[in-house]
N, C-alpha and C positions, 0 to 999 in steps of 0.2 A: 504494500500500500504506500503511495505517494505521501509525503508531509505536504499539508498544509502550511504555504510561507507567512510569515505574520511579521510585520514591520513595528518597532516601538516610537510610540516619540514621547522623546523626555526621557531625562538617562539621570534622573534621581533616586531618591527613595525606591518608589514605587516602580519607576521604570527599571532600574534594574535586578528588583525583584521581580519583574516579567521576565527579561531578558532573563535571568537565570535558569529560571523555570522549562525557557523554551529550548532553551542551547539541552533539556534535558529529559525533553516529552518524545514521548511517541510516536504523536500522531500530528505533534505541528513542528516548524523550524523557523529559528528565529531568521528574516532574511536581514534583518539589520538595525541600529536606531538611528534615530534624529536626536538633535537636543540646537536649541539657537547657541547655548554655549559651547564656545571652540572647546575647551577645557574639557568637557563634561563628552566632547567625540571623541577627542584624544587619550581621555582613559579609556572607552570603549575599544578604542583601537588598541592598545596594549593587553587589552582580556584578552585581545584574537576575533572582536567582533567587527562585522562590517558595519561604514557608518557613511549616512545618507549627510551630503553640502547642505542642502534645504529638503524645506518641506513638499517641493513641488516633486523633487527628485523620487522621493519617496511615492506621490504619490501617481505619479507618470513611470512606476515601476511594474508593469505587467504579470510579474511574480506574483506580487502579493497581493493575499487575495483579504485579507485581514489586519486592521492595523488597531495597536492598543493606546490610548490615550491617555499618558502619564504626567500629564504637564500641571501647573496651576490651575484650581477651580475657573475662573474669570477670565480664562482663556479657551476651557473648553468648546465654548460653542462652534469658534472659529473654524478651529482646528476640526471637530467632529464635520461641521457641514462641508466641507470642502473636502475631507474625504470620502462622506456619503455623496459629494455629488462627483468623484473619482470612480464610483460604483465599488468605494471598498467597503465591508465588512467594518461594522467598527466595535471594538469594548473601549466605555471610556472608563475611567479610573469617578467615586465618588468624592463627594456630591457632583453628576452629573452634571448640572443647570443652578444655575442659583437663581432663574424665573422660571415661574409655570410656562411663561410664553418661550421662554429660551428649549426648553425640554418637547413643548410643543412642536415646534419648527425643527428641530434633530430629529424627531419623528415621522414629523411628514415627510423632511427629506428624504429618510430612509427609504419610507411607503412607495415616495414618488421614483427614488431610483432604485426599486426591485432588491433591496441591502437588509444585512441585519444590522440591527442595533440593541445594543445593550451596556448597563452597566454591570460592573466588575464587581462581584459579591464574595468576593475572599471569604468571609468569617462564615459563611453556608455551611462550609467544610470543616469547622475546626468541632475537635472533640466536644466540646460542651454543646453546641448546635444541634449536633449530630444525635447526639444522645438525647434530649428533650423533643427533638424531632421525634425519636424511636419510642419513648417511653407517650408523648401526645398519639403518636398513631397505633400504639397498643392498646388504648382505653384502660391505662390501666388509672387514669387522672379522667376529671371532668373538662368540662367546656374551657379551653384555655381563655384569659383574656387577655392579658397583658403577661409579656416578657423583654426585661430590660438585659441589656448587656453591654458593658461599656471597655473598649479599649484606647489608649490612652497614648497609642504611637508604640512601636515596636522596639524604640530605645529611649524608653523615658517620654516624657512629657512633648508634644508637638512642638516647631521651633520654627524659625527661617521664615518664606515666605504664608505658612501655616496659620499666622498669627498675625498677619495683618489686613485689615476690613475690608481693602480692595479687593482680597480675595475670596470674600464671602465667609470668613470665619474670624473673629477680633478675640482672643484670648486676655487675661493679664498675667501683670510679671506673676502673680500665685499658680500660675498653670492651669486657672479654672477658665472656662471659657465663657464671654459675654453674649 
């Protein structure tokens, strides 16, 4: 069976937790990332990954048929519509939209050019999910109605651009978030 090529953009946090993930799946291959940062392609190049000049390059790349969306909130839209209207596949990294109307139009574009679209739901998978998952669809509990579940950044408390308003979440120096 063929891998499915999957392009990243954004070669941070999250982006290179795709990126790693895929240099070691299956059934997909990473075909390469983007990042606007020089910096941030030239450590990808030193992993041994290929790494796309722009974002056009990436997306006038006929390989890939899927591309993941790892950049800032308040950037997403951009970036998702233009590659839904590229006819690619997209996962974006959450919170998808930070408007109902933003989320909207990623939508339709997708509808309109024949694509999927989705967002990235990591925590689906992780043990605790997984388990109240299994123990809700065994009956062995009643009617669920609410389940809270909070993680707080994979190394500590969220930082960098994470924490400031432009990009749809304004934290304080406490770590809690406003």
């Amino acid at each position: 069976m063929e891998k499915i090529k999957v392009a990243v953009v954004g070669y941070g946090g999250m982006g290179g937790w795709h990126a790693d993930h895929l240099l070691n799946s299956d059934v997909a291959e990473l075909a390469g990332i983007y990042d606007i940062k020089k910096e941030r392609r030239q450590c990808a190049e030193k992993n041994g990954i290929y790494t796309y000049d722009t974002l056009d390059d990436v997306l006038s790349d006929k390989s890939v048929k899927i591309i993941t969306v790892a950049i800032p909130n308040d950037s997403h839209e951009d970036v998702v519509i233009k590659a839904l209207e590229a006819g690619k596949h997209v996962i974006c990294e959450k919170p998808v939209a930070l408007t109902l109307e933003s989320l909207e139009l990623m939508i339709s574009t997708a509808k309109r050019n024949n694509v999927l679209f989705s967002t990235h739901q990591n925590r689906r998978w992780d043990v605790d999910f997984l388990a109240i998952k299994q123990i809700k669809e065994s009956g062995e509990i009643g009617e669920v109605l609410d389940i809270e579940s909070r993680v707080q950044g994979s190394r500590g408390i969220p930082s960098d651009w994470r924490c400031e308003k432009i990009h749809g979440v304004e934290c304080c120096t406490t770590g809690g978030f406003i």
